[in-house]
N, C-alpha and C positions, 0 to 999 in steps of 0.2 A: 504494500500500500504506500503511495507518492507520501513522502514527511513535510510536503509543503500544505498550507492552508487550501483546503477543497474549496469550489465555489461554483457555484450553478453559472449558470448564463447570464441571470441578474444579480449577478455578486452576490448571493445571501450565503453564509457561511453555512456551510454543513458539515464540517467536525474539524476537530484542534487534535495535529501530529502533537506525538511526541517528539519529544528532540533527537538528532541520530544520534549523540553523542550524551555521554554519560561521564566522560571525563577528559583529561588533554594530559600530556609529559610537557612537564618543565623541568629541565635540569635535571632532567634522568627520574623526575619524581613523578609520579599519578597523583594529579589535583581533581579533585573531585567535583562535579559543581554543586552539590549535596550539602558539603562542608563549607564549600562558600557563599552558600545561600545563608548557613548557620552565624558563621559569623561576620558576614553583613549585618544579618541584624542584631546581633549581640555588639557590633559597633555602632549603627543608631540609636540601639537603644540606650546606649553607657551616651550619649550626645545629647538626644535628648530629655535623660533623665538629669544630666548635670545642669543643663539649661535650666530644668524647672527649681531643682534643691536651689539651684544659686540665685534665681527670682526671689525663692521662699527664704534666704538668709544664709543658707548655707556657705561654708568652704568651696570656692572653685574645687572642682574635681577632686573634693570627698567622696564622690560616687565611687573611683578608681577603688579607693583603699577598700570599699563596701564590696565591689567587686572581686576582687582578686579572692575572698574567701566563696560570694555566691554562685559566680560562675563553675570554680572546678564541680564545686556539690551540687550545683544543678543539673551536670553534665553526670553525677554519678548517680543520682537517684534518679532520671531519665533513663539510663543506663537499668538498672535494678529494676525499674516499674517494668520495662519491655522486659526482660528476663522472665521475671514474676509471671506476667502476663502471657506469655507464649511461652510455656517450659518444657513442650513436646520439640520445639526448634531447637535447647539446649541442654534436654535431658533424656538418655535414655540409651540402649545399648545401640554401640555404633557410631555416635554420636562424639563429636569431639567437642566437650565440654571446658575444660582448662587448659588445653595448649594453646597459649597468643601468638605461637609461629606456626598452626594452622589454620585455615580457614572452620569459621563457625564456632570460636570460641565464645564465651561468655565476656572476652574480653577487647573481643573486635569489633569494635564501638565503631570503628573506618568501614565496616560494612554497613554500613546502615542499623536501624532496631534503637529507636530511643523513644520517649513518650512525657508529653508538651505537662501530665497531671505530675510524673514523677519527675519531672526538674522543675516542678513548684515546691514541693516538699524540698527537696533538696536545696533551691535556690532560697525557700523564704527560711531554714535552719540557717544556713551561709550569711543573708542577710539581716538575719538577727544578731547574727555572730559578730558582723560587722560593725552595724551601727552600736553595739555595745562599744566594740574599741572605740568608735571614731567618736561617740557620745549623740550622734543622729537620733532622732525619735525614729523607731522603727515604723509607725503608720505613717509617718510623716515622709519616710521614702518609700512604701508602700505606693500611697499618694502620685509623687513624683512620679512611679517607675511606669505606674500602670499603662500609661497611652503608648510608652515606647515599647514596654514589653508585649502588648498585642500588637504593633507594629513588628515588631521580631518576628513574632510567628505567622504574620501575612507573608513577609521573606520568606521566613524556613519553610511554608508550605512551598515554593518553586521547586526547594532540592528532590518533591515527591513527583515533580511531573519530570524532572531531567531522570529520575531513577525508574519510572514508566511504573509507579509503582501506590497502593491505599486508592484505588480506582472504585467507582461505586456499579452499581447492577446495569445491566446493558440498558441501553437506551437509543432510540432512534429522534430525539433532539438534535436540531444543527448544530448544537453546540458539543455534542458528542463526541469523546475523547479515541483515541488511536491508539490503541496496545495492539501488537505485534503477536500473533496466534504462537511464537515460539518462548513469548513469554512465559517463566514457569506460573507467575499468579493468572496467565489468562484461564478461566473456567473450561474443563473437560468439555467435549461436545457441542460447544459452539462453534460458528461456523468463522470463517478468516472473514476479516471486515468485520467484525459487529465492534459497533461502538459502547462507548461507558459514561456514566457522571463521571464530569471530570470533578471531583470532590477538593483536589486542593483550592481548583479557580473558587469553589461557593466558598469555602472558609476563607479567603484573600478577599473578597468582597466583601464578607460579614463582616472580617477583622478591621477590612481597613474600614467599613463604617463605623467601627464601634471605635477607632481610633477618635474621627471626626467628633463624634457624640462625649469620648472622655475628654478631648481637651475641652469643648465647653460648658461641662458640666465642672470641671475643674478652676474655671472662672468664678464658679461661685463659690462662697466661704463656707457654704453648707458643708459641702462634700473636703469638709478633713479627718481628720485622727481614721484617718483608715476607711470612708467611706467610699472614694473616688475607687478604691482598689477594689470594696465589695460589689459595687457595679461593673467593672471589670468582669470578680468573676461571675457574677450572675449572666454578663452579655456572652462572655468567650464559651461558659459551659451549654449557656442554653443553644446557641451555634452549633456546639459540638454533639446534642443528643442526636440534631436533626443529621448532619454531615454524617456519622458514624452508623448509623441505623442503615444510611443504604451502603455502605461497604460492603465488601464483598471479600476481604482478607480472612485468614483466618483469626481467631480472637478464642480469647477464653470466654464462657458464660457465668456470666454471676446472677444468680436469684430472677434468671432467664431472660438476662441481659446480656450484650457483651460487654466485657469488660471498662471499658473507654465509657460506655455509655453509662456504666454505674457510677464511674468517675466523676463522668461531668454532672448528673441528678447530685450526686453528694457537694461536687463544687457548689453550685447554685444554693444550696441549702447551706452551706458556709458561708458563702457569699448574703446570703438573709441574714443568719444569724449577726453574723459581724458588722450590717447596717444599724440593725435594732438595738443590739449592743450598746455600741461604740456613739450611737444617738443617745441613748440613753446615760453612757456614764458620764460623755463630752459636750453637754449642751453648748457651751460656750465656745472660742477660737483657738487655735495654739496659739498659745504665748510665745514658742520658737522652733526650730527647727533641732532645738539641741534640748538634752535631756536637762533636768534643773543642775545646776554645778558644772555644766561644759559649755563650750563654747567655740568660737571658730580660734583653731592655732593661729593664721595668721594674724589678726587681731589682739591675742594674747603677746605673742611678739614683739609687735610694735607697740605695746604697751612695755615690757620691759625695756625696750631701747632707748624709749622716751624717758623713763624712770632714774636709767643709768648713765643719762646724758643729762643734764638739769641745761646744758645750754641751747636746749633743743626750746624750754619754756622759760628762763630767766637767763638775763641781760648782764651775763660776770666778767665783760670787757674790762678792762685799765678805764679810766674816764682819762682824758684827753688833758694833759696837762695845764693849760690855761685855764681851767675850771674851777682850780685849789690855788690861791694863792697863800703861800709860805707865811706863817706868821699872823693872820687872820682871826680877829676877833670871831667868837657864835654871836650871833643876829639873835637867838632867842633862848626864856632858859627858862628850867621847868618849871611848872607851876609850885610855888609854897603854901604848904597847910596851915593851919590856925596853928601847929603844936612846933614849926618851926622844922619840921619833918621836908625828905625831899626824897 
């Protein structure tokens, strides 16, 4: 089947190739575009979530420091939830479970297999981890991160269509997707040519709406101490129940669900709870972006500089020689009390 965009006669689309390509050599290396869909947007989103903290008061690129702990562990308990969640793919005889120098380990993360609910766990431990060092109000970068972090995952969802791969049930839509019949996920007994929901494009459209909708509901003062994030996840899970239900991958079933899709009911039910909450215990604004007793280092800084320098605030010149004349009567002299006292 042609990898270019179909088109009738009067231009109307009738289904979206996949990409021929799945990766390139640079420097003798396989780049994946999977991986740099990934971290694209884990660099938007570290942009602009420091844009937003640094509005709200914060440190220029305190985000980094918060980062460097959220990122690896969002990357491993993504890692973990997928494992978890498909352990016929990593468990069982035959199966090469713990060699990382063969294919299909539990720890070849570069093949693909991660999951957007287990590098939240992961990423908001990290991030807790973080704003404790840094002295950040953890909702308060919660807040910040939320528009960029579902920006992230409008990217990362690309790295699923270069990998021709999380495709939903056939469909004869124009917009209907192109998997390659020598695909191992295309479905038994279907015929060559049938098309699929292409499912990453609807979560890239819902995301990137839900982008629009967070930054201006973030406008308002309402949505702090962790509310901006609860709408977050209430928008990204309930996206997800609908995306995932027509998948077609395999999944584990929970309580005759698939997995994903228990995820995201629970997300949303997090995401309630943490509104209601966080309404209720925080009627009022933050007071700042830093916990009570921290505050931004570089400020703290230049406050000792100033301290340590007093010519920075008083005037400890020599005065000017002509000013003191040698020998010079005082012009005034202290007041005397009744007792003769001085």
């Amino acid at each position: 089947m042609s990898l270019a965009l179909h088109s009738t006669l009067t231009g109307v689309l009738t289904s979206i190739p996949s990409p021929p390509e799945r990766n390139f050599v640079f420097l003798g290396l396989s780049i994946h575009y999977y991986a740099l869909c990934i971290i694209a947007g884990i660099i938007v989103a570290t942009l602009l979530t420091n844009h937003r903290l640094t509005k709200r008061g914060a440190e220029p690129w305190v985000v980094i420091d918060i980062s460097i702990l959220a990122v690896p562990l969002a990357i491993i308990g993504a890692r973990i939830f997928h494992v978890a969640t498909h352990p016929n793919d990593y468990f069982g005889e035959g199966i090469n479970t713990w060699n990382p120098f063969q294919p299909g380990s539990v720890w070849a993360i570069w093949e693909g297999g991660i999951a957007i609910f287990g590098a939240l766990i992961g990423g908001a431990v990290g991030a807790y981890l973080g704003c404790k060092w840094t002295g950040i109000r953890f909702w308060t970068f919660a807040d910040a991160l939320a528009p960029g972090l579902l920006l992230a995952q409008a990217m990362g969802r690309f790295g699923n269509w270069f990998n021709h791969e999380l495709f939903g049930l056939p469909t004869d839509l124009p917009w209907g997707l192109e998997i390659e019949s020598t695909n191992s996920a295309f479905p038994p007994g279907l015929p060559e040519g049938t098309l699929f929901h292409p499912t990453f494009l609807y979560e890239v459209i819902w995301n990137g709406l839900g982008v629009i909708v967070l930054l201006w509901l973030g406008r308002k003062l309402f949505f702090q101490w962790g509310r901006l994030f609860a709408i977050y996840l209430i928008w990204y899970s309930a996206g997800r129940v609908v995306w995932e239900s027509i998948r077609i991958d395999p999944s584990e079933i929970i309580l005759g669900l698939r997995s994903n899709v228990a995820a995201a009911i629970l997300g949303i039910i997090v995401g309630l709870v943490i509104l209601v909450v966080q309404t209720r215990r925080h009627p009022g604004l933050e007071p700042s972006p830093y916990v009570p007793g921290r505050s931004r280092k570089d400020q703290d800084d230049a406050d000792v500089q100033s301290q340590d320098n007093p010519s920075d605030f008083v005037d400890v010149s020599e005065p000017p020689a002509d000013d003191v004349t040698a020998g010079a009567t005082a012009t005034s002299t202290a007041p005397t009390s009744e007792n003769g006292s001085r």
